[in-house]
N, C-alpha and C positions, 0 to 999 in steps of 0.2 A: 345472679339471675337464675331462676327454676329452668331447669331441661328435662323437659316433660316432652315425650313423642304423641303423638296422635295414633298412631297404629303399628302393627309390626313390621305394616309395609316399607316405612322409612328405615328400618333397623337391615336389610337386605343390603349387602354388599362390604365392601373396605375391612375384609377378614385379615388379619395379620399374615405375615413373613416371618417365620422363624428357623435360624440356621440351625441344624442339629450339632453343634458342638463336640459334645462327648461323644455322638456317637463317629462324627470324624475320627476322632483322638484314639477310640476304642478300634474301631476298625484301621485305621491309616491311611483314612480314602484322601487321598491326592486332591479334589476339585471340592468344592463349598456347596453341600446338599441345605437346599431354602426352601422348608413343606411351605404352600398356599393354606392355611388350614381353614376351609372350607366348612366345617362344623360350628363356626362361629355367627353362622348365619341363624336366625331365630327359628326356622323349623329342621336346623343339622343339618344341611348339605346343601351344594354346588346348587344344588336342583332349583333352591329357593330362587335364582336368580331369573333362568328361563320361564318359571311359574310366574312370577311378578311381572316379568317383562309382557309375557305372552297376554296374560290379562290387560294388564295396562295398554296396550298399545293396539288391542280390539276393543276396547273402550275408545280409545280417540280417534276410532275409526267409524264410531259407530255403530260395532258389528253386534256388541253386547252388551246388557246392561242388570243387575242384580235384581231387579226387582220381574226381568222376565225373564232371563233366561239360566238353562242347565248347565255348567260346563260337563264333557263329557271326555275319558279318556282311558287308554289301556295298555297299564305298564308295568311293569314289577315290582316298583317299590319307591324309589325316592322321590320319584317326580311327583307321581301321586300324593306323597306328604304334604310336598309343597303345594302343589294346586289345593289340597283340603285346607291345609293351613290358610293360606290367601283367601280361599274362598269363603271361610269363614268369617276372616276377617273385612271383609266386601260385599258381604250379605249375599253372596250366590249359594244355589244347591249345587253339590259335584256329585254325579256319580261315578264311579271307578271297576275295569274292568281289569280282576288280578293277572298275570303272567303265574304257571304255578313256582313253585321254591321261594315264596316268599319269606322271607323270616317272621318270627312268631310276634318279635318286636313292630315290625313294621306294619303288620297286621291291626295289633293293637292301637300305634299311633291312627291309622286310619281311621279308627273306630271312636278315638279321642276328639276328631275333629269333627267328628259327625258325616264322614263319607256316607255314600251309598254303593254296598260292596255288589258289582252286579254277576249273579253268575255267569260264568262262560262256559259254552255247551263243550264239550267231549270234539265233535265233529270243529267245530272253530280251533280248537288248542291243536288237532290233528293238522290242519290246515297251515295250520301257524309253523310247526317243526317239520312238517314239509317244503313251505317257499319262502321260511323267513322272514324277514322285516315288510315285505312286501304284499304279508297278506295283513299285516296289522291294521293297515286304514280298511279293510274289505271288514273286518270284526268289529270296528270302532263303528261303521257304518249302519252294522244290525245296531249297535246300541241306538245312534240315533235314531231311527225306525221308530224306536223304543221311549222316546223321552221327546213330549213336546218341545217346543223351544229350545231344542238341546243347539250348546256348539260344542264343537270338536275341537282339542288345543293343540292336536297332532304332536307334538311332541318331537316325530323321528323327520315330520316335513316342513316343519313351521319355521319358514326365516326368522322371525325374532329370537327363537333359541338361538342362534347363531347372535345374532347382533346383541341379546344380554352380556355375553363375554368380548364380543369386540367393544360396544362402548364401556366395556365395564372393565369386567378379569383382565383383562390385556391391559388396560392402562393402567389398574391398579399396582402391576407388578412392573409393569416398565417404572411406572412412577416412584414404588416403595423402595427398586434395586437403584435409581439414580440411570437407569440404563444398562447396568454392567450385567443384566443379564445374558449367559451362552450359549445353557440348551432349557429348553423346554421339555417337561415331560409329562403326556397326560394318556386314560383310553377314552376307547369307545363308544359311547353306550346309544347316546342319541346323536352323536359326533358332533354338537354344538362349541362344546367349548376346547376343544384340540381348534378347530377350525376359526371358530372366533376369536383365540386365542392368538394364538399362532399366524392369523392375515395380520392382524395388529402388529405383534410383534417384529413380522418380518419386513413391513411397511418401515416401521422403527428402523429395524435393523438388521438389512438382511444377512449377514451372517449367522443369526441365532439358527442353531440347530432344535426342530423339533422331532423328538423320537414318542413313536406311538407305542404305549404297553399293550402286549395284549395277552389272553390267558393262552397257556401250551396250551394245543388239542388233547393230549394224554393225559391232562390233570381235567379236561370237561368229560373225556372218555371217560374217566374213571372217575367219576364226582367224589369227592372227598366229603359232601353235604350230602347227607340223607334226604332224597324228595327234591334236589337242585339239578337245573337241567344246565345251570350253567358253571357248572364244576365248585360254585360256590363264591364267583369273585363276582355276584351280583351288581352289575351295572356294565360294566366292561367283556367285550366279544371281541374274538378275535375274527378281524374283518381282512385281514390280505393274508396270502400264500404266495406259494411260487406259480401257480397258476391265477395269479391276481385278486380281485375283488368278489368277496363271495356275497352268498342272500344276507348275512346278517348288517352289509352296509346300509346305514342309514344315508337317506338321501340329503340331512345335513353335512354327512363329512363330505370335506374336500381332499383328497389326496393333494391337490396343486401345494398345501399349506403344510407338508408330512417333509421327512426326509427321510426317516428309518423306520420301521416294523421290529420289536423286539416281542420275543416269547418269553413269558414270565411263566411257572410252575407254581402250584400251589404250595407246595411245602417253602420257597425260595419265597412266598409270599407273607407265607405263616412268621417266616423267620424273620421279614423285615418287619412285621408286628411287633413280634415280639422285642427285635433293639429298640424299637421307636419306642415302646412302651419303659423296657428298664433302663433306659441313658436320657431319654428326654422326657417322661413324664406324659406322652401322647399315649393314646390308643387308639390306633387307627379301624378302619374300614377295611375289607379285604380290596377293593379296588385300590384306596389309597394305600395299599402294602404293596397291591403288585407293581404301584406307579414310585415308591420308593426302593424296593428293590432295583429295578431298571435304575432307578440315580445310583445305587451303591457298584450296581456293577459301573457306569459313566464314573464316578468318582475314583474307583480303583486304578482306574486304568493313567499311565504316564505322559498321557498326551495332554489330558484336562486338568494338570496341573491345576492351582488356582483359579480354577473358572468356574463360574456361579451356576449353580443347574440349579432349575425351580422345579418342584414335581408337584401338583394338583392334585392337592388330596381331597376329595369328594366327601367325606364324611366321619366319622369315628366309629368303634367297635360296640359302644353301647345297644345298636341296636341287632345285633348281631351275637347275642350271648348267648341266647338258647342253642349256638351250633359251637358251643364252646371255642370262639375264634380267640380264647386269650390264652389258651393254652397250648405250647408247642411240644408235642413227644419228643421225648429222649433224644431219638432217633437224629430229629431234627437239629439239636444238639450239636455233634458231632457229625452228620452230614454238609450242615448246610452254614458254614462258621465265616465264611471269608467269600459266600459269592462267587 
């Protein structure tokens, strides 16, 4: 019998599990690193699932409908893919309000789907790097000013981001590990699916440990990306310190659903690209590197013997080439070998 889809929307979710093997073997990591690879989704990342969901489920509510309404939103980079994508395929207009450091690739995918790239003034983006995530709905807000029939998919506030990965990411990984999942590892970005994740799982079983990546402040101080304000690991922030929760949390994350905060560096990020790429044939994301480097260092260590870490890799490196993420210096080499 023919298997023919109807749209791309059905194609969204049950991305594989795969153990990195060699590079256990290569390195001599102790505990069973299992990438989510999240790039198997039809528009390349995690994202696609919050976009689908978010749509979908303001449709059943009757909040929107394609033939009148805008969707409207303002983000960096992946999520907007996905909403263009989606909304392409649903017969909606999107327009899109960029974050700057975008990649040259993601720019272009935007442009593939037919976004509508809107600019954002000088005085907004000031606004923005002063209070955080917190003035993002105040911006999103001039755009709808801006756009009849516009809705807003909020992204950093919208329950359904959250629920795409609890009814979904979370079971798919409980489901594909049989259970034997023990830590979880994911970041930041719009904290949907650390959070989604992670309630699932721990409902499951609450032993599973989940540890949040997030990028050192010294590698966003010193952006390793030309033009990036967020040191380059585009999607993922680091949201706790030792003085607690700063502006960049999104009002999806939950801490209730966290147990650790880990600092990843850029170059310890570049370098878990790099294995991922020569022992298992991935090219990852710099988010999805700094969320595997955190499993290399959990793997190393002799307490995690044998225990399955899943790390949630958001995307792959292809669109990320203009900032040469496949190539690691020398330097890095010989610095950065063993985590």
């Amino acid at each position: 019998m023919a298997k023919i889809y109807n749209s791309i929307t059905e194609l969204v979710g049950h991305t594989p599990l795969v153990e990195f093997k060699r590079l256990e073997e290569a390195l001599g990591l102790k505990g069973r690193i299992i990438g989510k690879l999240e790039y198997f989704n039809p528009a390349g990342s995690h994202k696609d699932r919050i976009a689908l969901e978010i749509i979908e489920a303001a449709e059943q509510r009757g909040e929107i409908s394609p033939d009148k309404t805008t969707l409207v939103e303002f983000t960096s980079g992946n999520t907007g893919i996905a909403l263009a994508a989606f909304a392409a395929a649903k017969g909606y207009k999107f327009r899109i309000g960029l974050q700057p450091g975008v990649s040259v690739e993601r720019l272009k995918l935007l442009e593939a789907y037919n976004a509508e790239i809107i600019p954002v003034a000088p005085e907004d983006l000031a606004v923005v790097f002063e209070k955080g995530i917190a003035a993002f709905d105040q911006v999103i807000q001039k755009f709808l000013a801006q756009t009849p029939n516009g809705f807003a998919t909020l992204q950093l506030s919208n329950p359904d981001n959250i629920a795409a990965h609890y009814k979904h990411t979370g079971p798919e990984i409980w489901e594909d590990t049989d259970g034997a999942v023990d830590i979880f590892v994911g970041g930041v970005g719009t904290g949907g699916s650390t959070h989604g994740v992670s309630k699932f799982l721990k409902e499951k079983k609450p032993s599973v440990e989940t540890i949040i990546t997030q990028p050192h402040p010294d590698s966003i101080a010193n952006s390793a990306v030309e033009g990036a304000s967020d040191g380059g690991f585009h999607g993922i922030h680091p949201v706790h310190d030792a003085n607690g929760f700063n502006a960049m949390t999104p009002d999806n994350f939950s801490p209730d659903y966290s147990d650790r905060f880990e600092d990843i560096t850029y170059a310890e990020t570049l370098k878990a690209i790099h294995l991922a790429g020569k022992y298992e044939g991935v090219f990852l994301g710099a988010s999805a590197g700094a969320s595997l480097a955190v499993a290399i260092k959990e793997a190393l260590k002799a307490e995690n013997e044998g225990k399955v870490i899943v790390a949630l890799l958001p995307d792959n490196g292809e669109r990320y080439l203009s900032e040469d993420l496949q190539r690691v210096r020398h330097d890095l080499e010989d610095a950065v070998t063993t985590f």
